[in-house]
Every structure is written in C-alpha cells, then in structure tokens.
TORPAKOL-248341 format. One line per 8 residues: number of its first residue (from 1); for each residue x, y, z of C-alpha. Coordinates in steps of 0.25 Angstrom, whole numbers, plus 5000, padded with zeros to 4 digits. Layout:
<pts>
NUM = X Y Z ~ ...
</pts>
This chain:
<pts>
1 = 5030 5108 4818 ~ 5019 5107 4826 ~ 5022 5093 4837 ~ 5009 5091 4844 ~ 5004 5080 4854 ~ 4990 5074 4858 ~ 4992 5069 4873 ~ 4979 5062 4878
9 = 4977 5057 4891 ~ 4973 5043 4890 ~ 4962 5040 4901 ~ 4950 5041 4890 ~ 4950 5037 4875 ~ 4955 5047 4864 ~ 4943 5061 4864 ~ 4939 5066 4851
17 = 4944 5080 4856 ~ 4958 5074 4860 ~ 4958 5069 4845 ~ 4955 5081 4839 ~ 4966 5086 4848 ~ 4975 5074 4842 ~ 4972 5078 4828 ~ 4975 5093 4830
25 = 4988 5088 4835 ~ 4993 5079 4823 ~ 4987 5090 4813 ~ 4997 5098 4818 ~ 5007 5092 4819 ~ 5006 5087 4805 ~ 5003 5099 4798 ~ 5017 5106 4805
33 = 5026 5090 4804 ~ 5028 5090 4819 ~ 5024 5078 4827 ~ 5012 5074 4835 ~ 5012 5066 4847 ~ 5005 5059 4855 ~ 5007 5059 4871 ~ 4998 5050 4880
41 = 4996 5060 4894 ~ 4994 5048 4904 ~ 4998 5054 4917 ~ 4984 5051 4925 ~ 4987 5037 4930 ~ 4974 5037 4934 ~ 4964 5038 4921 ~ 4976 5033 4910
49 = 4971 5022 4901 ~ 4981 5014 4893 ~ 4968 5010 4884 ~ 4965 5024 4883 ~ 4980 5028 4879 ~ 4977 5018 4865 ~ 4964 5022 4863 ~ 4969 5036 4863
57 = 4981 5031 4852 ~ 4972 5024 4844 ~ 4960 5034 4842 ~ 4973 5043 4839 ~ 4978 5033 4828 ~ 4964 5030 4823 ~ 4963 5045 4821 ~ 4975 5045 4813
65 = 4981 5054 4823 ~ 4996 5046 4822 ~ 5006 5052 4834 ~ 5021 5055 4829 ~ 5026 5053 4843 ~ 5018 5046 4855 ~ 5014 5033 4861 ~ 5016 5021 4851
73 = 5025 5028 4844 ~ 5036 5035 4849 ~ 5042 5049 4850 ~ 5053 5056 4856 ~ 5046 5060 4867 ~ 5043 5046 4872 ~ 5036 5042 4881 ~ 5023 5047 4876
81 = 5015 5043 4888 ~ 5015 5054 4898 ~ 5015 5042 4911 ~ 5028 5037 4906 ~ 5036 5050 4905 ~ 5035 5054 4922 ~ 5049 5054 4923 ~ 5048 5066 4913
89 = 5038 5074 4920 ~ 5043 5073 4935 ~ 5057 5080 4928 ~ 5050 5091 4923 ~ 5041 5092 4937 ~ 5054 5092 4945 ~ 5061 5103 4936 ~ 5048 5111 4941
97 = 5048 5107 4956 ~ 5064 5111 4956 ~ 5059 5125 4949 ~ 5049 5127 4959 ~ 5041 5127 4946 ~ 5033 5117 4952 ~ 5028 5109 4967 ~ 5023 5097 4974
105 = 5012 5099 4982 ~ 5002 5088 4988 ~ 4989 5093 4993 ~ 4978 5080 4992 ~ 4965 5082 4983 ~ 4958 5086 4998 ~ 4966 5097 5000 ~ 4966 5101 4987
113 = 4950 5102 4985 ~ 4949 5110 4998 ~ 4960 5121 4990 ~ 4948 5120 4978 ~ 4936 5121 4987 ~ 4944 5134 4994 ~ 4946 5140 4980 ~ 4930 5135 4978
121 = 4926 5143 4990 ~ 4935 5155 4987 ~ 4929 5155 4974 ~ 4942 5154 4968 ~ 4950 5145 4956 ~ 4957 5134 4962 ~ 4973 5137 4963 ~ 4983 5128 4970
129 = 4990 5137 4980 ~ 5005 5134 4977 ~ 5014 5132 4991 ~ 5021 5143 4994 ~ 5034 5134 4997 ~ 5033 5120 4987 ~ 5035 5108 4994 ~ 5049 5101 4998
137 = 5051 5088 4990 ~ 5051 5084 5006 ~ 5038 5089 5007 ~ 5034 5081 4995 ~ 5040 5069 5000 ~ 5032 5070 5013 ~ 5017 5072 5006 ~ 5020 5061 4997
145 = 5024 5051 5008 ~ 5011 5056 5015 ~ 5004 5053 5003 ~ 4999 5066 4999 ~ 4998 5069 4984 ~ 5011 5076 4979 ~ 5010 5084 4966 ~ 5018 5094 4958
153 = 5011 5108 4955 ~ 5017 5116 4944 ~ 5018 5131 4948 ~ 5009 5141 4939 ~ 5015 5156 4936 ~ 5006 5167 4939 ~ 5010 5172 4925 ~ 4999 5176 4915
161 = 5000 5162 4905 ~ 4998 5164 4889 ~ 4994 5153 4882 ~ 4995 5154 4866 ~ 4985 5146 4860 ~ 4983 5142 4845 ~ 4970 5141 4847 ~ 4964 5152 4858
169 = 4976 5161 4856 ~ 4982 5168 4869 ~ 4976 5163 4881 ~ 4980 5169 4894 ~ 4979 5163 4909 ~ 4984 5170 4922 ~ 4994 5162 4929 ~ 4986 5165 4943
177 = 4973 5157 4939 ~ 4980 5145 4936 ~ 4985 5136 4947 ~ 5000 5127 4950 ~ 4995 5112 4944 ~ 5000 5099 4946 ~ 5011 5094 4938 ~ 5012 5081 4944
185 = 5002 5072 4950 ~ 5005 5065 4962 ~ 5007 5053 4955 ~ 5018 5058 4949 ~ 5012 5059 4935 ~ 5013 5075 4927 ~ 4999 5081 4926 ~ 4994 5083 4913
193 = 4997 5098 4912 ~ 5015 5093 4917 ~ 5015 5082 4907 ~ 5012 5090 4894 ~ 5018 5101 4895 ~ 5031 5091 4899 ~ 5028 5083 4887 ~ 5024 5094 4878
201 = 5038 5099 4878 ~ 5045 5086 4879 ~ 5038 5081 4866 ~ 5040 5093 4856 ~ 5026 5096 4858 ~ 5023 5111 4853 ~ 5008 5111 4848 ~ 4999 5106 4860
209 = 4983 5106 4854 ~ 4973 5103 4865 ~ 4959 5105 4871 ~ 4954 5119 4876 ~ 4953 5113 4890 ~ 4967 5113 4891 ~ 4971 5128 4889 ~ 4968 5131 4904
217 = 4980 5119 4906 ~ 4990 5126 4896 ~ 4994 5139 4904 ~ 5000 5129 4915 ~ 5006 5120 4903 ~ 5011 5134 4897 ~ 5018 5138 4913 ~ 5024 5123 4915
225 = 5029 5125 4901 ~ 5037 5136 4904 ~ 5042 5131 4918 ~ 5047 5120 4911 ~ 5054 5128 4899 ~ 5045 5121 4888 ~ 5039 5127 4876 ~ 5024 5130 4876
233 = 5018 5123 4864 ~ 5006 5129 4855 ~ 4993 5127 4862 ~ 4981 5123 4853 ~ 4968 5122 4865 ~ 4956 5116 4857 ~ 4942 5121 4857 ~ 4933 5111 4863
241 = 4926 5101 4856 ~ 4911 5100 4861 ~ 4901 5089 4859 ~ 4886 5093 4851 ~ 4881 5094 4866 ~ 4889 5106 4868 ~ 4899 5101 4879 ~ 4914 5097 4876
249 = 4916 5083 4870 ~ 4919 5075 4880 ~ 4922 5059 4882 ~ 4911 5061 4896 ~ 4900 5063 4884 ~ 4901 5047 4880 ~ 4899 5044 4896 ~ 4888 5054 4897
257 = 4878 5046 4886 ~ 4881 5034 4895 ~ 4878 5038 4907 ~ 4864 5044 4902 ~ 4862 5031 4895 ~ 4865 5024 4908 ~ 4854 5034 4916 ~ 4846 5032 4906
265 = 4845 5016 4910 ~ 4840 5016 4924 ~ 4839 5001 4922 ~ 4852 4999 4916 ~ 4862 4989 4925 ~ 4874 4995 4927 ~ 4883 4985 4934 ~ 4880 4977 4919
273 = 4883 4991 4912 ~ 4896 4993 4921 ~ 4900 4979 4918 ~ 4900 4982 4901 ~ 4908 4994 4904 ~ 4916 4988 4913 ~ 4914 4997 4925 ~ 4910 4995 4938
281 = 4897 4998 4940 ~ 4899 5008 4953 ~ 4907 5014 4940 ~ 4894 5017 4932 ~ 4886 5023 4944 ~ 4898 5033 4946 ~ 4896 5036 4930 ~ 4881 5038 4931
289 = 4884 5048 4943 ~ 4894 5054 4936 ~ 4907 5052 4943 ~ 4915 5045 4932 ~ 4914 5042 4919 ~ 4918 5026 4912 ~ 4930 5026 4904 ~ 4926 5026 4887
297 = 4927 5011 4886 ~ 4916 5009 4898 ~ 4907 5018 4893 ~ 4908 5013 4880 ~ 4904 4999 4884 ~ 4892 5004 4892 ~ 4889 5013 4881 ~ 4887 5001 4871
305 = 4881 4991 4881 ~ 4869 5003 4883 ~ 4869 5004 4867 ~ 4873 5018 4867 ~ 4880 5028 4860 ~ 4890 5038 4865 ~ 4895 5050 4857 ~ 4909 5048 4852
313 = 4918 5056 4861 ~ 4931 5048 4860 ~ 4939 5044 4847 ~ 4936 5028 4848 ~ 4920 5034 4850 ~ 4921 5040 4834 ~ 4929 5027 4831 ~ 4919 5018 4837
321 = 4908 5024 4830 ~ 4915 5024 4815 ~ 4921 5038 4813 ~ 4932 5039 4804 ~ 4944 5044 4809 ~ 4945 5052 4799 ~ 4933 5058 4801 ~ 4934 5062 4816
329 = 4948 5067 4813 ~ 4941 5078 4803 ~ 4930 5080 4810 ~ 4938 5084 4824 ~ 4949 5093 4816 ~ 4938 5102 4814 ~ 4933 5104 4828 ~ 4939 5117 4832
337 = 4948 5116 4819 ~ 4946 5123 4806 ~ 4955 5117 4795 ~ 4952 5128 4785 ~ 4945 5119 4775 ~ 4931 5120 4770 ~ 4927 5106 4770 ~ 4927 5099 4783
345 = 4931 5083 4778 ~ 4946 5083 4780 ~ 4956 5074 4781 ~ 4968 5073 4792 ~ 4979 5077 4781 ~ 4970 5090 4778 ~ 4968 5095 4791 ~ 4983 5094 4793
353 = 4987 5102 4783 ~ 4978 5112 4784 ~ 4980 5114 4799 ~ 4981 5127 4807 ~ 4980 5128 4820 ~ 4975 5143 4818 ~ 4962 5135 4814 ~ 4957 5129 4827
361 = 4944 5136 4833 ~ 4941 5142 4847 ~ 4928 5139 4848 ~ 4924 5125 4852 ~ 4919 5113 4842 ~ 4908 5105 4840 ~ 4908 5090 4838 ~ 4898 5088 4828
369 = 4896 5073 4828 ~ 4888 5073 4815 ~ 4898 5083 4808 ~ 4907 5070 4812 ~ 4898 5060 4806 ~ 4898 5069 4794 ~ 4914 5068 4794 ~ 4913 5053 4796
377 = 4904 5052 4783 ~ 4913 5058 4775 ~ 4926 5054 4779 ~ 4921 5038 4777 ~ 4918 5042 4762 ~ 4931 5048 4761 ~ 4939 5035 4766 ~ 4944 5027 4756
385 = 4939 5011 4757 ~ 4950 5006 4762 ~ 4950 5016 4771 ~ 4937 5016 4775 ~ 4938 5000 4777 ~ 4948 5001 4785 ~ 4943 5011 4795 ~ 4929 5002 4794
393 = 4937 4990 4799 ~ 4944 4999 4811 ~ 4929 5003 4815 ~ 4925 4990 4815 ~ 4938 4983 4822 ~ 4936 4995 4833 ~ 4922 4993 4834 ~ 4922 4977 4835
401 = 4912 4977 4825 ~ 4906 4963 4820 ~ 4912 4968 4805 ~ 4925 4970 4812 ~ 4931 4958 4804 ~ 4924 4957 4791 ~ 4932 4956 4779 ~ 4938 4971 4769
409 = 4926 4966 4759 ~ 4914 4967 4767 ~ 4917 4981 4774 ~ 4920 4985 4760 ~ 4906 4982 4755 ~ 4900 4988 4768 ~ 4909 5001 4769 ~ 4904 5003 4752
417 = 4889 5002 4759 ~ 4891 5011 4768 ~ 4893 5024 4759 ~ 4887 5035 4767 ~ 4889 5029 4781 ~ 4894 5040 4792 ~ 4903 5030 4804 ~ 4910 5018 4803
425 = 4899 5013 4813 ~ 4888 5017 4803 ~ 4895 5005 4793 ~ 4896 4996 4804 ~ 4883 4996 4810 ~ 4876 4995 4795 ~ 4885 4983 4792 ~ 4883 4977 4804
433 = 4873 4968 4800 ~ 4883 4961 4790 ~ 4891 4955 4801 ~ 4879 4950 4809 ~ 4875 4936 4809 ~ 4858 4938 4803 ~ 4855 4930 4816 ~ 4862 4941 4825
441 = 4855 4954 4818 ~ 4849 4963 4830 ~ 4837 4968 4824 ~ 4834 4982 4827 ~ 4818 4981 4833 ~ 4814 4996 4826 ~ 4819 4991 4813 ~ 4813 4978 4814
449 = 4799 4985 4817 ~ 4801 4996 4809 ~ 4806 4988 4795 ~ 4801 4974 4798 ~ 4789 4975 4806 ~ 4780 4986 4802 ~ 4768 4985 4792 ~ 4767 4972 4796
457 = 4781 4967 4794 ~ 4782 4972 4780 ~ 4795 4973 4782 ~ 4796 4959 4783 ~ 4787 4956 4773 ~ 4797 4964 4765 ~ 4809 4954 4769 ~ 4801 4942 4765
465 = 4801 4949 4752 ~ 4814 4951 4751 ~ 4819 4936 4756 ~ 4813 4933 4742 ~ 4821 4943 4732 ~ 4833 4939 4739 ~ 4833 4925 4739 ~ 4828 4928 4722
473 = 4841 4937 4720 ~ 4850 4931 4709 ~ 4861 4942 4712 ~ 4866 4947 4724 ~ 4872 4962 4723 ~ 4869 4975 4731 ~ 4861 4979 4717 ~ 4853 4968 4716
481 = 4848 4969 4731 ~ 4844 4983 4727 ~ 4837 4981 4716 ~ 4829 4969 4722 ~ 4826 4977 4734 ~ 4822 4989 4725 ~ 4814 4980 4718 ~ 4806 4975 4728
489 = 4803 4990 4734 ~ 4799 4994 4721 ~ 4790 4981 4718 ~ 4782 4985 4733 ~ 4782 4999 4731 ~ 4792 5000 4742 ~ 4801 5010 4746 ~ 4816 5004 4745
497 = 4816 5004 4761 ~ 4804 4996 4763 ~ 4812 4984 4757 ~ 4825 4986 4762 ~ 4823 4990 4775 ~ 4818 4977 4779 ~ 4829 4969 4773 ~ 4839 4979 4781
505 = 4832 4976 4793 ~ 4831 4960 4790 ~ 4847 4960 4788 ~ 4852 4969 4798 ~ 4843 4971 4809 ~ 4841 4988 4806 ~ 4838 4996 4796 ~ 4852 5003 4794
513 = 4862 4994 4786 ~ 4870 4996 4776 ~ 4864 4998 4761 ~ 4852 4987 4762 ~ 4857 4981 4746 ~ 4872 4982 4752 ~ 4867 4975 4764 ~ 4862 4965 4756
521 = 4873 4962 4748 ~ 4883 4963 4758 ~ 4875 4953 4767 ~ 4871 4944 4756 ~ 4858 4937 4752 ~ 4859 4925 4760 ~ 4861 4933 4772 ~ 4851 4943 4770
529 = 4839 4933 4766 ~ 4845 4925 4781 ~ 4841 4939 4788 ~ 4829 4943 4780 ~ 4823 4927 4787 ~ 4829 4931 4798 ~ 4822 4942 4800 ~ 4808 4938 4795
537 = 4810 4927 4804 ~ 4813 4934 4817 ~ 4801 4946 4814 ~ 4792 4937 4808 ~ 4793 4923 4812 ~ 4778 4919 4806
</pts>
C-alpha cells in the first residue's frame, strides 16, 4: 500500500505541474489502498498566503483530487500545516545538535557573500566551511543578544550517497561536492529540506513523487534520513514539463506577456494600471525592470483591464477559460506517463487501474495546448447533461458571468446548441448576447463593416428584408426560422450566409453566436425584430 503526499507551499496558486504531481499521488495511492495526503509546507513567513492555501485546496477539490488526511479533514498526523507543528521540528533539531549531528552558526548575508565571491574568484563551488569546534549554546546566546542571525546547519558525510530512483534508476552523488545546509532558519522555522524529511516519516509517507529539480535536494534528505533513524521512502523525480516555446512551464510566462503588453503601451498610465491591480505604482516600474513580479491576482486584473490574454499556467487559469476537469486530468497523466493504452481519452478510474510506475518517461514533456483543446472536445461530449449542466453552472458562478443565475432550462437549450464547442468559455461567450439587454450590445466595428456596411449596406438591406418574414411568421420554432431563412437565400440566389450573417450581427453584436435558427428561437421573435430596428437605426438612421 502505497501512502503518498502532495505538500505545496502556498505563496502562489495551485501550478499545473504541482497537479500533475497531485494526481500521480492519489493514482497511487489508490491503485495500492493506501492513503494520500495532503500537507500544506507554510514555513516561509514571509511569502505565505492564506488565500493561496484555499486556492490551492480548491483547484485540488475541483480536480477531483480528494485528500484522505490533510487540512479540512483530519488525519492522524494532525496538524497538517507545517507553521503549526515547531514544537516538533526544534525536538528533532535538538536530538541532532546533542549528537553533534548538527550546529548553530550566525554569519550575516554580508559575510556570507564574500565566502561565495571567494569560492567565485577561486573558480570554485560554493561550500560552507564547517567550524572546526561548534558553537556553545553560550556562544549562541551571545550572537542572538547582538542580534546576529542564528541558524542551525545540518552536517553532510563525505560518504558517497545512492539515491534509488523509480524513475532515473541509481543516481550516485559524492558526499564532498555537497555542502552542511540549513536546518533551521533564524526565525526559528525548519527549512523546507528539515520539514519533510520530519514529516515524511511521522506521517507514514512511503512513496514521495516530485519534480526533477528536486533530485539534487534528495541526497541530503536521504543523509538527515539516516541520522535521524527514519526510513527512506521510494523516490519518483518527474521529467519536466516544457511550454511550446521550449523553456520549462513556468507561472513567470503569465507575467512575461504583461510586461511586453505593458512596453508595448508607451502611452499607457501606469499609477491608473497599478491602481486596477491594486499595486503601487513604484511596484509596476520594478516589474517593467524586472526585479519583482505581481502576485496572480494583480496581474490578472491588469491583464484584463489591457484586454489581454495570458497562457493558462495555473489550475484556476484552465478553470477560468472553461476546461473540464476531467479533461486536464487526462491530458496531464499523459505528460511523462504512458498508461499502456492505445487510445488516449481516459477517465481517472482507468488510469488508476492500469498504473505502473515502471511507465513514466526520462525524457521531458510537451504541453501541447491544442492536443488539450482536443481533450477538452471530447471530454464535454462525453459528460452526461446533467453533468455537463452542472460544470457549466460552476464556470459560470467562478467566472461572474452575466448568465451565472439563469434558470436549468435555458442552459439546457444553450448547452444542446452548442454540440461541437471546445471550452466552457467558447459556450459562454456565444450565448452571451442572450443575457444582454439589445440596448447594451457592443457591436463589433469589423463585423459591423464587414456584414452590414459593404456593397452599400446590403447587409442592412438584407435585415429590412428580414423584419418583414419575421413579423409574417405564423409559428415560432428552430425549424420554422430555418426554413424562412433558407427560403429567402434561395429566392435571392444567396448563399445561406449572406442572410444570416446579418441577422447574427443585428442581434448579437459579432458574427460568432451560437446556431443563427437556435439563436433565434431561443431569443424569441419579439426580441429579435427589437434588435434587427435597433440596428437599422443605429448604422442607418435615414
């Protein structure tokens, strides 16, 4: 039985390589009955974001990645938040100082960078030099009272360490390349390298899945292991998961297409786009210069008031523009993964039972964005309607959509409509006009010129034409708006496109809507001939 566990640190919203990480995780565990759980590594005061934390437990939860043990839910291992569990830590990292295993020291970042810039000139790898005698808890005493930085270094072997991976197999490092790290910030808080190996063990955890980048971490994970007389668990180091530009997916490509759209508006006032994300604007000059980076909620707003749109890097991103869960799960169990199958639209249920951790790749993965798309297709035929109605609804209540609080019936009729559509957002934005009054319809102005405007606005002519068959309709159906309509083509000798095209235009603004006889319909006459004077009116007032 395989007990995993997905600890994130919550300074930033859930990455789509964490949940691939994630799923690996529960797959696991499920296909051997053991227990996954979820551990929230908070230890750097200084980035933590409770908001982050929930976002974090609710892209999980959305995912329909569902801890056994962790926040919100309990375990026997409690608590699951690593700030709240010190008092175990500084046990472990006294049993270390008494062994000698381990020693405080307190050199300032000054001093410390003049040890790097030493090593630099040397043409040498940084290595702390480790005190020949360790200091006196007296010693300690006196550097903390001078206010110097105490912090507790855990001592390396010079042993050779082997590393047994699932994944890359034996991976040897020298003991003597690698130098004594930190333990035990001086705020008193474990480093990320103490906390999991402590919690690792205390929580059952056996199987540990994660990133490539940490491999170079785990032959100090593997030595503090066996100072403190735990087990080493299975290591499973993922291959990297790169973007279509060839670099590494990261959360920085979101801020990168900002900060080019930013340049790329000399003209644009940036104390007003600092006051949208609400930032300061001294904050966006450091941005431009590269020296920091907003937080996902700030660039989001800016990204939005510059009518932008940034590549879905984070798990509410895919969310927000209308993936199915269902579809990103399949879509990233096959990056770096091959289930054994031949087709490729898989459920959760099949890629548990046919897991083998003998099936992940070495080589690095592509994130194909259209092969996702193409997942997202499939998976929204799939969905039952009920099911599909209620993940609509979901997009719509997280996307504070105007449609967010229109009745089961009329998402019904527009999700029937919509046979063929690739996002959730796709649906939206084509039933969009439904929910706006015909007075509020933002006209798109290359549509306007394109449809209504050209050949001498025969494209309005067209809708004068078609004010007169509507008011003359005896019944009101999706057929019998077809068949008018294909009447009137073939009566002028028109391509079908030449008469609806207009209409669509008149009564949503653009020429992508849903079906134009559905639209019709589901808009009704009386609305539909109130748009059609509308927009005569406004393009043709004489």
């Amino acid at each position: 039985m395989a007990q995993t566990r997905f600890a994130p640190s919550p300074t930033g919203y859930l990455h789509v390589g964490g949940a691939r990480i994630a799923l690996f995780d529960l797959i696991w565990a499920r296909k051997t009955g053991g227990k996954f759980t979820l551990r929230i590594e908070d230890t750097d005061q200084t980035r933590n974001s409770p908001t982050a934390a929930q976002q974090v437990m609710a892209d999980l939860r959305w995912l329909g990645l569902q801890w056994d043990f962790g926040p919100e839910v309990g375990g026997p291992s409690e608590p699951y938040y690593q700030s709240q569990r010190r008092d175990i830590y500084d046990k472990y990292i006294r049993q270390l100082i008494e062994q000698g295993r381990a020693y405080y020291c307190f050199d300032t970042s000054e001093e410390l960078e003049v040890m790097r810039q030493r090593a630099t000139a040397e043409k040498k790898n940084f290595l702390y030099v480790r005190p020949a005698k360790f200091p006196t808890a007296a010693d300690v005493e006196k550097a903390r009272a001078e206010g110097r930085p105490v912090v507790a270094r855990f001592c390396l072997s010079n042993d050779e360490i082997i590393v047994n991976d699932i994944i890359r197999g034996e991976v040897k490092f020298a003991g003597s390349d690698l130098s004594d790290f930190i333990i035990q910030k001086s705020d008193g808080f474990p480093t990320y390298h103490f906390a999991c190996v402590v919690d690792d063990e205390l929580m059952g955890v056996d199987c540990v899945i994660r990133g490539q980048e940490h491999l170079m971490n785990t032959p100090g994970h593997v030595m503090l292991q066996k100072a403190l007389g735990f087990r080493t668990p299975i290591y499973a180091h993922l291959p990297v998961t790169m973007n279509q530009s060839g670099g590494k997916m990261s959360k920085r490509d979101r801020a990168k297409v900002l900060k080019e759209a930013i340049k790329a508006k000399p003209e644009l006032d940036l104390g007003k786009l600092a006051t949208i994300g609400g930032i300061a604007e001294a904050d966006i000059k450091s941005f431009l210069k590269g020296d920091s980076t907003p937080d996902t909620p700030e660039v989001n707003a800016m990204a939005e008031f510059l009518g932008i749109e940034l590549p879905e890097v984070n798990v509410v991103d895919f969310f927000r523009s209308g993936y199915l869960p269902e579809a990103l799960i399949n879509f990233i169990a096959l990056l770096g993964y091959n289930p054994g199958f031949e087709k490729e639209i898989l459920t959760i249920d099949e890629l548990i039972a046919s897991f083998d951790p003998a099936r992940f790749n070495k080589t690095n993965s592509l994130f194909d964005r259209k092969k996702l798309l193409a997942f997202n297709t499939e998976h929204i035929k799939l969905l039952s309607e009920e099911k599909l109605l209620s993940r609509y609804k979901d997009f719509l209540k997280g996307t504070n959509s105007i449609a967010a609080n229109a009745d089961d019936k009329m998402l019904l009729r527009i999700l029937k409509a919509s046979a063929g559509a690739r996002t959730l957002a796709e649906i939206e934005h084509k039933s969009r006009f439904i929910f706006t009054a015909g007075d509020k319809i933002a006209y798109d102005q290359k549509d306007v010129e394109k449809v209504l405007l050209k050949n001498n606005g025969e494209g309005l002519a067209m809708l004068a034409e078609l004010k007169k068959h509507f008011a003359a309709l005896e019944t009101i159906s999706e057929q019998a708006i077809e068949t008018m309509l294909r009447a009137i083509a073939e009566e002028k000798h028109l391509g079908l496109g030449k008469v609806a095209q207009p209409l669509r235009v008149a009564i949503s603004g653009t020429t992508i809507s849903l079906p134009i006889f559905e639209s019709v319909d589901i808009l009704g006459i009386e609305e539909t001939l109130k748009r059609i004077d509308g927009t005569i009116l406004k393009f043709n007032p004489n």
